[in-house]
C-alpha positions in Angstrom: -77.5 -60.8 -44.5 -77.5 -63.2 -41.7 -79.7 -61.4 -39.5 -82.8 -63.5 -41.3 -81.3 -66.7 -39.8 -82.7 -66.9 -36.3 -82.2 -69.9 -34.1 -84.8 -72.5 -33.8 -86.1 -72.4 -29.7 -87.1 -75.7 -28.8 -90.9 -76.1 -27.7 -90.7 -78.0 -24.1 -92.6 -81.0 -24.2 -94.5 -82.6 -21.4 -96.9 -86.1 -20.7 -100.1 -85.0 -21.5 -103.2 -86.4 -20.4 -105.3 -86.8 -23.5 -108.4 -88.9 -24.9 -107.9 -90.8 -27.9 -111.1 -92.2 -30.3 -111.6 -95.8 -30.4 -112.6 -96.0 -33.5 -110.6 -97.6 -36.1 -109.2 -95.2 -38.8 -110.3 -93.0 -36.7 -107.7 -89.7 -35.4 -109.8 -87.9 -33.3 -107.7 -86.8 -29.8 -108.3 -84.0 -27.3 -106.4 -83.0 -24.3 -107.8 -83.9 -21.3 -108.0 -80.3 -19.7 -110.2 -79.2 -22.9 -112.5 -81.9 -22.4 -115.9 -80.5 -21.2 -117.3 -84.0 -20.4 -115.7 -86.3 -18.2 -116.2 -89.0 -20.6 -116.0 -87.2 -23.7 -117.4 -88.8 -27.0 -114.9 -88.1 -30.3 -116.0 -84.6 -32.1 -115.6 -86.2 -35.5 -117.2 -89.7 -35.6 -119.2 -89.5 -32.0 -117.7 -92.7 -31.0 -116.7 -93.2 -27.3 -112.6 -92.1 -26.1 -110.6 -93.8 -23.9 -108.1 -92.5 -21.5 -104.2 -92.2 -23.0 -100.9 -90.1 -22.7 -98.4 -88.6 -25.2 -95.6 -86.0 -25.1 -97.2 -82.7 -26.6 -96.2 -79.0 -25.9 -96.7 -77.6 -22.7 -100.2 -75.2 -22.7 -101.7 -73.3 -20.0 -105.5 -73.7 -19.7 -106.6 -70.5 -17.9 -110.1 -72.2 -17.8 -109.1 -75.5 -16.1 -112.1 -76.3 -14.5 -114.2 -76.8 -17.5 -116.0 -80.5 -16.4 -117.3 -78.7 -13.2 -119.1 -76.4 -15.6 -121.7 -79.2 -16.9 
């Protein structure tokens, strides 16, 4: 009955370009090749996002061109 004990793959992680909310208590992120704005404004308070970086899992964005769009 070992067969239901399948070894863990480990996600590959990469820096991401993402915007973060400036709002304080605030958690509101998005990746930067989802944005549809070049300045995006955070989905869940509307207040203004800066520019950051963090080590998430890689994603393919088949639609990468989203900003040109608007």
């Amino acid at each position: 009955m070992n067969f239901r004990k399948k070894t863990l793959e480990e996600i590959p992680t990469e820096q991401t370009s993402i915007w973060s909310c400036t709002m304080d208590g605030c958690k509101g992120w998005m990746r930067d090749n989802f944005a549809f704005e070049h300045e995006p404004s955070c989905p869940l308070c509307a207040s203004p996002m800066v520019s950051d970086t963090r080590m998430l899992p890689s994603l393919i964005n088949s639609n990468a061109d989203r900003k040109s769009f608007r």
